[in-house]
RONU-746911 format. One record per residue: residue in one letter; x, y, z of N, C-alpha, C in turn; residue number from 1. Coordinates in nm, 2 decimals. Each point is the difference from the previous one (the first is absolute). Layout:
% RONU-746911
res / n_u / n_v / n_w / ca_u / ca_v / ca_w / c_u / c_v / c_w / n
A / X / Y / Z / X / Y / Z / X / Y / Z / NUM
...
***
This chain:
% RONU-746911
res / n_u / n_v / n_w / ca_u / ca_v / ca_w / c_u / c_v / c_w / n
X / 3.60 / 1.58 / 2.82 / -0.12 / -0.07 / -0.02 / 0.02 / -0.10 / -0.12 / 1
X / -0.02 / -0.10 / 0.03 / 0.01 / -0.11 / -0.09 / -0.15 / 0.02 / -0.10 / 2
X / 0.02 / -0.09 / -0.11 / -0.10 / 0.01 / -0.09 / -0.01 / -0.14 / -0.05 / 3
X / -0.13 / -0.05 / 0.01 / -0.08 / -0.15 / 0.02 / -0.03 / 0.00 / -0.19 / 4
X / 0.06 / -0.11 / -0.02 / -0.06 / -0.08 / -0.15 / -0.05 / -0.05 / 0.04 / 5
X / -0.14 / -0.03 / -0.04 / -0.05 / -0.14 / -0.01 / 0.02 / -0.06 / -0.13 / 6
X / 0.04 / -0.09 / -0.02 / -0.01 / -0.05 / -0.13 / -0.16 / -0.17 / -0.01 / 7
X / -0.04 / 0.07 / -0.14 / -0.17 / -0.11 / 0.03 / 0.06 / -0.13 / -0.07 / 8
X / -0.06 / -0.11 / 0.06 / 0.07 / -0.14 / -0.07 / -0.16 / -0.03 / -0.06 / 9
X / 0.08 / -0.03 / -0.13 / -0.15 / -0.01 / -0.06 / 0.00 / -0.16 / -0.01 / 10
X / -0.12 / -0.04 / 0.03 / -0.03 / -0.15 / -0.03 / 0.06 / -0.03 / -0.14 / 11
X / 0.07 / -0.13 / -0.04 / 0.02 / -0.06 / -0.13 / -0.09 / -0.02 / -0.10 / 12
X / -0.08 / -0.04 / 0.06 / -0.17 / -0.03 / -0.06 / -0.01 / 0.18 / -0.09 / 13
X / -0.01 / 0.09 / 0.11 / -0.05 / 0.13 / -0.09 / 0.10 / 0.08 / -0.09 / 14
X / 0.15 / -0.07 / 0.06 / 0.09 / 0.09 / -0.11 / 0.01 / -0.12 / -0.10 / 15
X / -0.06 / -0.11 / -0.02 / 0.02 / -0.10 / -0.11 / -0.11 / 0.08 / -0.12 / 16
X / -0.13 / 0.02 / 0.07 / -0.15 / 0.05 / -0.05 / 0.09 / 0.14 / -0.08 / 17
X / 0.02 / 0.08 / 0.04 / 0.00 / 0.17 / 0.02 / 0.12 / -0.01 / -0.16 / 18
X / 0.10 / -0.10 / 0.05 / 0.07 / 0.02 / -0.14 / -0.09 / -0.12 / -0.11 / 19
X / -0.04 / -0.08 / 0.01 / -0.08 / -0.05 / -0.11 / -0.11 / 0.08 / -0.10 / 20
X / -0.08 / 0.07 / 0.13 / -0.09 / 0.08 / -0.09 / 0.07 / 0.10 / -0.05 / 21
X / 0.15 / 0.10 / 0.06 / 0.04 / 0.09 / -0.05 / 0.05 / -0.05 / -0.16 / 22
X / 0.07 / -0.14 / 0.00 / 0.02 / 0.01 / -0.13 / -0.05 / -0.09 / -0.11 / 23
X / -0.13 / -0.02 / 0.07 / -0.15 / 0.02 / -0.12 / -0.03 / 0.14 / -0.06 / 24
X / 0.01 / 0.07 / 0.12 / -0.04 / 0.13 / -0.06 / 0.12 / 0.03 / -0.12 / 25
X / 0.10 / 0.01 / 0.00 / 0.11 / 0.00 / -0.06 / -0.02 / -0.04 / -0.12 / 26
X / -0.02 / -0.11 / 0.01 / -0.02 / -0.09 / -0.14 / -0.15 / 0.03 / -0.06 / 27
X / -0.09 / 0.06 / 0.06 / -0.15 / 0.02 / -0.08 / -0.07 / -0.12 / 0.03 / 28
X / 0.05 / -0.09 / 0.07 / -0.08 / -0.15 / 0.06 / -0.14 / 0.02 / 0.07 / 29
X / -0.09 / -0.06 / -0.06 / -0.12 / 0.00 / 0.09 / 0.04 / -0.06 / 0.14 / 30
X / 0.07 / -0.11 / 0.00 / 0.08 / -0.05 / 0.17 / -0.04 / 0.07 / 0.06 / 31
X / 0.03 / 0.17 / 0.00 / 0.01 / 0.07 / 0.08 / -0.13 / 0.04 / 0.10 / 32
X / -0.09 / -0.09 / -0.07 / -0.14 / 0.07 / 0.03 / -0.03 / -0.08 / 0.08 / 33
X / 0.05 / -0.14 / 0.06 / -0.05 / -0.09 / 0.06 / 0.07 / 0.03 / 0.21 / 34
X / 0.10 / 0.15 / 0.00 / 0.02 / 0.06 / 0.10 / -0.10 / 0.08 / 0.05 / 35
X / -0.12 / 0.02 / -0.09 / -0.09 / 0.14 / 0.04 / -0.07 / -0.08 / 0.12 / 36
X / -0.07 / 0.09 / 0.01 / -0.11 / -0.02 / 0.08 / -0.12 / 0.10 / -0.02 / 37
X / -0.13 / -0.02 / 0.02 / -0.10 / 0.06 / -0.08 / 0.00 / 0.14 / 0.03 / 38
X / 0.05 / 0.05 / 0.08 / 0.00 / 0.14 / 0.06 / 0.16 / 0.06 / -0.08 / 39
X / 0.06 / -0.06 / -0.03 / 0.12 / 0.07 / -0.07 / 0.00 / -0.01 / -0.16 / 40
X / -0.09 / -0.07 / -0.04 / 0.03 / -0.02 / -0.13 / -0.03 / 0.12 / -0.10 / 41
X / -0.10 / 0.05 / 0.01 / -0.04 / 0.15 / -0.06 / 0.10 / 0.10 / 0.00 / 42
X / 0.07 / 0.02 / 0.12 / 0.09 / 0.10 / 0.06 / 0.14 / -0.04 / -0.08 / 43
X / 0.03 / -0.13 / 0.00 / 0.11 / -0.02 / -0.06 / -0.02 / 0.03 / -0.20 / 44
X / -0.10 / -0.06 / -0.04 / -0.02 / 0.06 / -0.15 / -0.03 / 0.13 / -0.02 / 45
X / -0.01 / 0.07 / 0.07 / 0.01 / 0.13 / 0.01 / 0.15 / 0.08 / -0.06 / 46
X / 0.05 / -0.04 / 0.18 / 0.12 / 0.02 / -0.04 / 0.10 / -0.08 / -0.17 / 47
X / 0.00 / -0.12 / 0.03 / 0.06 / -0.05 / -0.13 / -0.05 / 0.06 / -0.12 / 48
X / -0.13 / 0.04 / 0.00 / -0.02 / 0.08 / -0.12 / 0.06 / 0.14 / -0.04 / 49
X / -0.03 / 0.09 / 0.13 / 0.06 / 0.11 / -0.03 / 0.14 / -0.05 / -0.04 / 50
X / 0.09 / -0.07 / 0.02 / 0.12 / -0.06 / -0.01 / 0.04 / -0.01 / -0.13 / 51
X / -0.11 / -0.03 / -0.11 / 0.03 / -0.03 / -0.11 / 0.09 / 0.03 / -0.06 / 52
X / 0.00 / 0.12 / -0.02 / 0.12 / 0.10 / -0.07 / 0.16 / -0.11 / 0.08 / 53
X / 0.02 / -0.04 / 0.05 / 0.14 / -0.03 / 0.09 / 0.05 / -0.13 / -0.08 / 54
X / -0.14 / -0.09 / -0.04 / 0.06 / -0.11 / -0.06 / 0.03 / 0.00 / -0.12 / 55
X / 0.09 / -0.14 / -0.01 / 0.01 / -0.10 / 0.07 / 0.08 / 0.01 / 0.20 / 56
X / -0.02 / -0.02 / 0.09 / 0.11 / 0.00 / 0.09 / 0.10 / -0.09 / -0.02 / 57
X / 0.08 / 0.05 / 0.07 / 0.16 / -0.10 / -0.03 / 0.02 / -0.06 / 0.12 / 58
X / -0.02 / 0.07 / 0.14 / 0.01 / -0.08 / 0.11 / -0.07 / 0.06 / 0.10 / 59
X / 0.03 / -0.10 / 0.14 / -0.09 / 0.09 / 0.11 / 0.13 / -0.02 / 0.09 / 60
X / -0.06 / 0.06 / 0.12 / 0.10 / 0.02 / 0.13 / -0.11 / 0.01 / 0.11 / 61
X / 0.03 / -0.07 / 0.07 / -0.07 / 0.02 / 0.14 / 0.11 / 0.11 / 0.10 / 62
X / -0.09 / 0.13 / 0.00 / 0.05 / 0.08 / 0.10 / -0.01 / 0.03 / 0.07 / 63
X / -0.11 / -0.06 / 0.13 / -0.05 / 0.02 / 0.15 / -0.07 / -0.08 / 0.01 / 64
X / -0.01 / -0.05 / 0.15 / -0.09 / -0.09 / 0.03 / 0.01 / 0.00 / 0.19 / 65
X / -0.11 / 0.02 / 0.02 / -0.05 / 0.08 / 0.12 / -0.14 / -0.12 / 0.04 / 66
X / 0.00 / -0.03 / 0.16 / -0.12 / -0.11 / 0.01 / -0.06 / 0.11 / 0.08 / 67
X / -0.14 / -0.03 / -0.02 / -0.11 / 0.05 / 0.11 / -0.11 / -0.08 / 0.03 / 68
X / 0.03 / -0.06 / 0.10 / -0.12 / -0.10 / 0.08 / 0.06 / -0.10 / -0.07 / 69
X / -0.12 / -0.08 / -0.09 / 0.03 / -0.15 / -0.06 / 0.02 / 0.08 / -0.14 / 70
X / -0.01 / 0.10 / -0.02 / -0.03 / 0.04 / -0.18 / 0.19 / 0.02 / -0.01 / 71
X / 0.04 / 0.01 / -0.13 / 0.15 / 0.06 / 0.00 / -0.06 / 0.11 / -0.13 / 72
X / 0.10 / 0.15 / 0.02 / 0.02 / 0.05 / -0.11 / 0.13 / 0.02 / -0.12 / 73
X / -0.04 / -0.06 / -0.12 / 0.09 / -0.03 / -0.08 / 0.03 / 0.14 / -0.07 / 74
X / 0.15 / 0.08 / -0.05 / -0.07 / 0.07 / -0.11 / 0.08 / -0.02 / -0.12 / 75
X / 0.01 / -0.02 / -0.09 / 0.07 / -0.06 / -0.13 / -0.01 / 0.06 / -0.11 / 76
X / 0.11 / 0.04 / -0.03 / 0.05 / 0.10 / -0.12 / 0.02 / -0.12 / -0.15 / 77
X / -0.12 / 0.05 / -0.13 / 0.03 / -0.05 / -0.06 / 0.09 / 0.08 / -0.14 / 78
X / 0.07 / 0.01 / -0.07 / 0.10 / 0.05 / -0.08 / -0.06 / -0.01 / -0.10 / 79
X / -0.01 / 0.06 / -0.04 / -0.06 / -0.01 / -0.20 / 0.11 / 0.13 / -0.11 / 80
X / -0.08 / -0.07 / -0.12 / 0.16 / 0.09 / -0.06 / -0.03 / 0.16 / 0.03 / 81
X / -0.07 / 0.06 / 0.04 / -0.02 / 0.14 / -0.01 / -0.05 / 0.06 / 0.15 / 82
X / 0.06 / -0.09 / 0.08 / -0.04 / 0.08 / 0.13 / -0.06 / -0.13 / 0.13 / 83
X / -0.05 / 0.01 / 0.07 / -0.03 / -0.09 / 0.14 / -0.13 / 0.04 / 0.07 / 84
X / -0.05 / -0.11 / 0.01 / -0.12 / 0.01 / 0.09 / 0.03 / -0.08 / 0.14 / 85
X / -0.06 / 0.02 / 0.09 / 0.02 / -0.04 / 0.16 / -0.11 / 0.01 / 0.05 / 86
X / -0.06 / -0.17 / 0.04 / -0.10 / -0.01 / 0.09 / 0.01 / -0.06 / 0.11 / 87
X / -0.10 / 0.03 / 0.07 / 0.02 / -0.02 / 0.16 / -0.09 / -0.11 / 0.02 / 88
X / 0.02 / -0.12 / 0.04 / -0.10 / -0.13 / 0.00 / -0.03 / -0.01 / 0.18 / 89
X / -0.08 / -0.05 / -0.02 / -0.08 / -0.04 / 0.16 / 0.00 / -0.15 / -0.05 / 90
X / 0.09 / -0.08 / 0.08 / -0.03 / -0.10 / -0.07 / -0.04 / -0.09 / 0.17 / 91
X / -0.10 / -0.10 / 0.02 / -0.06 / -0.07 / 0.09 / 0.01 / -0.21 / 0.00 / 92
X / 0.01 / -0.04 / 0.08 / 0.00 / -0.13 / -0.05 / -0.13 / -0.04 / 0.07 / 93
X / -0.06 / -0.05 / -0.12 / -0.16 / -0.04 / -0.01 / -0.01 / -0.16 / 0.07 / 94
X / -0.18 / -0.05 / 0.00 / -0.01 / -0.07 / 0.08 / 0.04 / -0.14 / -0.07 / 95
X / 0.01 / 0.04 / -0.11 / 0.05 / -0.14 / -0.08 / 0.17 / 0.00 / 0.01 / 96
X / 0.07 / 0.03 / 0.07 / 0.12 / 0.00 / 0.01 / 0.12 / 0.08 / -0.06 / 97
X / -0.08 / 0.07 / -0.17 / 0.11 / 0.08 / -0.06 / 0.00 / 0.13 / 0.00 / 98
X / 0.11 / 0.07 / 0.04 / -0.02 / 0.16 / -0.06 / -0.06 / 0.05 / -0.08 / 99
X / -0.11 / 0.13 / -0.02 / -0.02 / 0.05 / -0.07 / 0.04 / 0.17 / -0.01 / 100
X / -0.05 / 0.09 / -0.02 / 0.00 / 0.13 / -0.05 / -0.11 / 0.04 / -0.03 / 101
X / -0.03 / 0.05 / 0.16 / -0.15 / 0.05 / 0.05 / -0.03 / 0.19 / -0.07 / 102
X / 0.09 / 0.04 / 0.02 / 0.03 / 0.18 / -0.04 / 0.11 / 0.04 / -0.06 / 103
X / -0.04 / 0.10 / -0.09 / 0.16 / -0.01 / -0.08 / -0.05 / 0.20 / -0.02 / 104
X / 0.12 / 0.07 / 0.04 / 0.01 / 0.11 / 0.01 / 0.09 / 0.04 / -0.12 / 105
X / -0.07 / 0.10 / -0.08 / 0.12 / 0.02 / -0.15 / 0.09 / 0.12 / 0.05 / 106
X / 0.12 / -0.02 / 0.03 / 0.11 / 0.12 / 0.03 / 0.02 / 0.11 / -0.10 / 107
X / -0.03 / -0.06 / -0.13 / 0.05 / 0.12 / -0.06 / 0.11 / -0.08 / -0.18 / 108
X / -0.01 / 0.06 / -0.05 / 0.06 / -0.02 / -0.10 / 0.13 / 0.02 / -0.02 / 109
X / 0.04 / 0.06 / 0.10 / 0.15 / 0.10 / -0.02 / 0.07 / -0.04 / 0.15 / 110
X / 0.08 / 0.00 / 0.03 / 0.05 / -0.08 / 0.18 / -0.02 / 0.13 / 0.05 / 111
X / 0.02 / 0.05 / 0.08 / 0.00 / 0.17 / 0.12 / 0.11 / 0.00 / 0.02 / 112
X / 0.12 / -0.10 / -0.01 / 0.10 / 0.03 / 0.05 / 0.12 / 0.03 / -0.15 / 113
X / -0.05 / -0.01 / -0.10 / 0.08 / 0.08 / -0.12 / -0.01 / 0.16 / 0.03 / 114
X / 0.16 / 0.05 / -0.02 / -0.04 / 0.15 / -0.05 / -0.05 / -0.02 / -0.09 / 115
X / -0.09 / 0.15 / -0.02 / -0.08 / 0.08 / -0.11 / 0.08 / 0.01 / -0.13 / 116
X / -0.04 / -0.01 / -0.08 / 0.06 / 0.04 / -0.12 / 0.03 / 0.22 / 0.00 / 117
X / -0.06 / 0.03 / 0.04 / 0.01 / 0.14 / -0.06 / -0.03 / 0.02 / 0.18 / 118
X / 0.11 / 0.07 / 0.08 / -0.01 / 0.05 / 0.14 / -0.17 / 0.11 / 0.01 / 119
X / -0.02 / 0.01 / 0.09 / -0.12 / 0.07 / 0.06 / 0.06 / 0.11 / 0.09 / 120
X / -0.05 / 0.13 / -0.03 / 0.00 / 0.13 / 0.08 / -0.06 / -0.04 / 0.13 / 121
X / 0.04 / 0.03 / 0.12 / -0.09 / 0.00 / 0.05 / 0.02 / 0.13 / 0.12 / 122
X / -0.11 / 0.07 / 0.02 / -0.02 / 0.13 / 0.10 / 0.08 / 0.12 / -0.14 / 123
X / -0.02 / -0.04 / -0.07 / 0.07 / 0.11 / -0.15 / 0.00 / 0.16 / 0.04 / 124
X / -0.16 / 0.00 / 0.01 / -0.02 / 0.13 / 0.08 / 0.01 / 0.10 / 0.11 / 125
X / 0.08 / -0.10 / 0.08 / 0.02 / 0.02 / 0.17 / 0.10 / 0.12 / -0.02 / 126
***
């Protein structure tokens, strides 16, 4: 049995947007704010805030990017000196023609895919 990639081609337009706003965010640029859209903007200061502790960041990475319908899902790992935050963007292209970033999902502070610092017991008592 064979096994199907799909690989998603993302419009230029959105991977031009997706890394502009990623490295506003980077840089602490209000720029960054002119990606939101009124339904993500809250969600993303949220996140960036809990974030505080991370900066300055030093860079981002775009690590997935998955389309559903007309929306695409972005998720982007930003690097700061003391650890990484990763959000998951819904980003939409609006009626005015530009991408925005309708929903932004906070992954987490820490990636899921680092081991643990100190291993976990697990079924100890079995």
């Amino acid at each position: 049995m064979a096994i199907k990639i799909r690989r998603v081609v993302v419009p230029e337009e959105l991977a031009a947007a997706v890394a502009a706003q990623a490295a506003a965010t980077v840089a602490n640029d209000a720029a960054a704010g002119r990606y939101l859209d009124a339904r993500a903007a809250e969600a993303i200061a949220i996140a960036l805030g809990r974030a505080e502790t991370l900066r300055p960041f030093t860079r981002y990475e775009r690590i997935a990017c998955a389309r559903l319908g007309h929306h695409y899902l972005v998720k982007v790992k930003f690097v700061g000196r003391s650890g990484e935050l990763t959000l998951q963007n819904r980003w939409s292209h609006g009626a005015d023609g530009h991408w925005r970033i309708i929903e932004c999902d906070d992954l987490g502070l820490k990636s899921p895919w680092k081991k643990p610092a100190k291993p976990m017991l697990v079924n100890a008592n079995a």
